[in-house]
C-alpha positions in Angstrom: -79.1 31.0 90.4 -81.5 33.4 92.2 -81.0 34.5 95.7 -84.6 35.4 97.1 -86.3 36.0 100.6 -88.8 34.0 102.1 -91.6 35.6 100.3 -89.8 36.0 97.3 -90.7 33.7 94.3 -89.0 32.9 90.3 -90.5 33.9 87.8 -93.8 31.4 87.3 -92.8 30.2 84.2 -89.9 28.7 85.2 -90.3 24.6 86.1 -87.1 22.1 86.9 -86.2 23.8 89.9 -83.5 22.8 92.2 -83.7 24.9 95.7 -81.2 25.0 99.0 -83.0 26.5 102.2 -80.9 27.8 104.8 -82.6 27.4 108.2 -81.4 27.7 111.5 -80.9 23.5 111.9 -79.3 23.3 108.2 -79.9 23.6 104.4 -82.4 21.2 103.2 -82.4 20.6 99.4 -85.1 20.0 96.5 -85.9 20.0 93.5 -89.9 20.7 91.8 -91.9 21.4 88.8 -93.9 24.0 91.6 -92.1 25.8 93.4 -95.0 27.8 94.6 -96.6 25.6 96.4 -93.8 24.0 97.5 -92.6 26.6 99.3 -95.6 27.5 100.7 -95.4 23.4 102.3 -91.7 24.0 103.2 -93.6 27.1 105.3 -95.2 25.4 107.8 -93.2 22.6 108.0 -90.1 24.7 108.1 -90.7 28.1 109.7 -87.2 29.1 110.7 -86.1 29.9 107.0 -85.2 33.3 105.8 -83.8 32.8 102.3 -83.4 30.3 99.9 -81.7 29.8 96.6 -83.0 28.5 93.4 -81.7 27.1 89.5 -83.7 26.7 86.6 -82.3 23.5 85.2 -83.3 22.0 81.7 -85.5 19.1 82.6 -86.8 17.0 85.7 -83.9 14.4 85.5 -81.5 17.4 85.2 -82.9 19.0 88.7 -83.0 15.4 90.1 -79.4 14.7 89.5 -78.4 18.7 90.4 -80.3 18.1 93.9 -78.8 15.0 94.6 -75.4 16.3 94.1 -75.6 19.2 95.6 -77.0 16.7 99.0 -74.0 15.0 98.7 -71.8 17.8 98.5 -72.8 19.8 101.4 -72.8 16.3 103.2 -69.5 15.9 102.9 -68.4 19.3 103.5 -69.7 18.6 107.0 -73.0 21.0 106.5 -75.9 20.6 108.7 -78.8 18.9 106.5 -82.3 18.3 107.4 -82.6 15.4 104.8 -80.3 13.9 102.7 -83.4 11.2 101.8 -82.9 11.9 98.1 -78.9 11.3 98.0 -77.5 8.7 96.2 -75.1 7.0 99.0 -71.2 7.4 98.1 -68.3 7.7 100.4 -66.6 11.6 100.7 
């Protein structure tokens, strides 16, 4: 797990991300093959972040079961999200 700074990026060969964004409103959650651009989305759609963490996982599924866990985790530890669209429902 990398801790990096707004402008701060992984290494480019890495792909089947998960990331956590802390912003001022709450963490929001992800996962992508390009983290790149999407970071560079998350940007202007999000402009009140400061740092973000990031795993290299082994595959797509991997980082889409890691993000979803991770959602539900910090969901039910009463954390602030700004989506928890890609959670699979379960009770705390």
């Amino acid at each position: 797990v990398l801790h990096l700074g707004r402008d701060e990026h992984p290494p480019m060969s890495w792909t089947s991300l998960v990331y956590v964004l802390l912003t001022i409103r709450g963490a929001y959650v992800g996962e992508t093959d390009r983290l790149k651009e999407r970071m560079r989305t998350h940007r202007q759609q999000k402009p009140h972040f400061d740092t973000y963490f990031v795993a290299r996982l082994q595959n797509k599924s991997r980082a889409r079961e890691m993000e979803s866990s991770i959602i539900r985790d910090l969901a039910c530890e009463a954390v602030p999200m700004l989506s928890t669209y890609d959670a699979v429902h379960t009770v705390c």
